[in-house]
Steps between C-alpha positions, in 0.01 A plus 500: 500500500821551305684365824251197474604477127909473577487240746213248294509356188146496285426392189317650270186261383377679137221290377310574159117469560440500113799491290563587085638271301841378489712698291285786562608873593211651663432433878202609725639646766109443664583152460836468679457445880807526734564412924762396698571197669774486761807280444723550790571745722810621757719604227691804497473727192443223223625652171434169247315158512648257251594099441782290415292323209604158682130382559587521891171796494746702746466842492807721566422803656796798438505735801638817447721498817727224414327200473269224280249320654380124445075463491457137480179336566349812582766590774794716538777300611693662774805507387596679174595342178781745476572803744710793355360745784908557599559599123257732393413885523181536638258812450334719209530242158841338630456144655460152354319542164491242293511097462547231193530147499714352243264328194701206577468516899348136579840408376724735586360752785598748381315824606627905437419785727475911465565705775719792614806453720560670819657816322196500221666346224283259298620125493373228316575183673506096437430280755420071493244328718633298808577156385299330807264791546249598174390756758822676571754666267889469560628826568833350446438439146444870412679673168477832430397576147449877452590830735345812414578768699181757530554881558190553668308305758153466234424370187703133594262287242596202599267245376680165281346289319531182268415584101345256267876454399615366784740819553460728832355822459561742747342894594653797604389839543641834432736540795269676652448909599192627282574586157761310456772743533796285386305415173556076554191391343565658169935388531527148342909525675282463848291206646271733695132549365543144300385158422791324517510129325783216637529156483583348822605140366857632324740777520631726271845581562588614843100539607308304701221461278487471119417771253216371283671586163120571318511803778421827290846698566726203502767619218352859506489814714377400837556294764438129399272425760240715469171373335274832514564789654278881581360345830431725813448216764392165368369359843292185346481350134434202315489292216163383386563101520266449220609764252890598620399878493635707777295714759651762732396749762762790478415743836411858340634862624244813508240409270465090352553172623536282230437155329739369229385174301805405259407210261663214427596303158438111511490537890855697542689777451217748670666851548811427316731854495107713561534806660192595757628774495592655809585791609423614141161426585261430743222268380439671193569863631833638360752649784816571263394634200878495411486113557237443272668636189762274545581139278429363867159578529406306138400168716318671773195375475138596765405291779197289508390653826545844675372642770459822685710559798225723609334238526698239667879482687656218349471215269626122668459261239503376128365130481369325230252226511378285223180406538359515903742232614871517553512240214464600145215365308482437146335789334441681870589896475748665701427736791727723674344574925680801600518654821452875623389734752235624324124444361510680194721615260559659170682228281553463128581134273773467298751212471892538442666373187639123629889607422693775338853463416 
């Protein structure tokens, strides 16, 4: 089955027999009925299914090997719409791992990749669509925005997305190891175990990219990219597109998974300087008693969601819906569909502060 499961892509049909009211926060779970329906098959270990927001209704299919695959009128073109297979590490959490397209990509192509180089550094690449192929990318046009070398081969992140500011927001984990021996997630003078903010339509100085200058350490102690920081391994979040706020899946250790909600002001500035905490917590579970004594720890705040790694291996995503279509609805409530490998869990509810600076 789970070979089945790497080479098709299904979607998930969720359909509400007997709903509440918009607005509302309770949910009958005996009411919610899910299935799959297959999309496409004879890929090779599909990581993320996501659009270009150009009205084309192509689906680009990221493939952890290397490459991003085209679904357009319910087929999977045979040749990819960008093949980095000579470029990236392969094996464990290295590999091609994430994919945005530029807000403004019906008029400027412009689309940004995640993945790990050969030698397992992290990259962050641009790249513009072929001028007299929409379904191919020109390699030649390729800019590298960010290198981060990794220590260990785990805990990549990886996932970039587009905020409700326009800026890009980018993941990383902790560098990797268990524990986090080096102590990254907690050091604001390192870009591992981040959310990193940048705006890809200026510079700033001799970057590639411009610092955002509303970015919470810009002038202080810190790097000036950083946005949030305490993650383990971010491997999918989102913003809400009908509220701003910001959902992630950070991969537990030993004991929790974990669910962070981080809400947003006026539709922006969701997770601005928070801490989740890491690795002076897991979930809600102190690790470093040290840690939590110090000025650091003031804007930790609890997930929304954790959940028992007795229960379950790992936690894959953090996406939030409004409403039960992938376009928000006035007055429709937000869901987050998370992914694990178990049935049941132990969880608690709590929701982050939206920033702390």
């Amino acid at each position: 089955m789970a070979a089945i499961l790497r080479s098709v892509l299904a979607a998930l049909l969720i359909s509400v027999m007997s709903g509440t009211a918009p607005g509302s926060a309770a949910i009958t779970p005996s009411r919610i009925h899910l299935g799959l329906a297959l999309v496409a098959s004879g890929l090779a270990d599909p990581l993320l299914v996501t659009n270009a927001g150009d009205g084309s209704r192509r689906l680009f299919v990221v493939e952890q090997g290397g490459t991003i695959r085209i679904i357009k009128a319910g087929n999977v073109l045979p040749v990819p719409f960008l093949d980095l297979s000579s470029q990236v590490s392969t094996g464990s959490e290295q590999g091609l791992l994430g994919l945005a397209f530029h807000p403004s990509f019906t008029s400027n192509g412009k689309l940004y990749v995640s993945y790990t180089d050969r030698i397992g550094t992290s990259v962050i690449r641009e790249y513009r669509v072929s001028a007299s192929n929409p379904d191919r990318v020109s390699v030649t046009s390729g800019r590298t925005l960010l290198h981060l070398r990794q220590p260990y081969a785990n805990h990549n992140g990886g996932n970039i997305a587009f905020g409700p500011d326009g800026d890009l927001y980018i993941g990383f984990g902790d560098g990797g190891s268990a524990g986090d021996p080096g102590n990254r997630a907690q050091n604001l003078g390192v870009l591992l175990g981040k959310l990193l903010r940048i705006d890809v339509n200026r510079r700033t100085g001799t970057l590639p990219y411009g610092i955002p200058s509303d970015n919470p350490y810009v002038g202080r102690s810190g790097l000036d990219q950083i946005w949030a920081y305490g993650l383990r391994n971010p491997w999918r979040w989102s913003f809400d597109r009908a509220t701003g706020d910001l959902w992630i899946g950070d991969v537990g250790q030993d004991r929790w998974e974990e669910v962070d909600r981080a809400l947003a002001s006026h539709h922006r500035n969701a997770g601005r300087g928070l801490n989740f905490g890491w690795n002076v917590m897991e979930a809600s579970t102190a690790t470093r008693m040290d840690a939590v004594r110090s000025p650091a720890a003031s804007c930790i705040g609890d997930p929304l969601t954790r959940i028992s790694r007795a229960r379950t291996s790992s936690r894959t995503t953090a996406q939030a819906r409004s409403g039960m279509s992938t376009v928000p609805r006035p007055g429709a409530r937000s869901r987050h569909w998370r992914s694990t490998r178990a049935p049941r869990s132990r969880r608690s509810a709590r929701t982050r502060p939206g920033s702390c600076t």
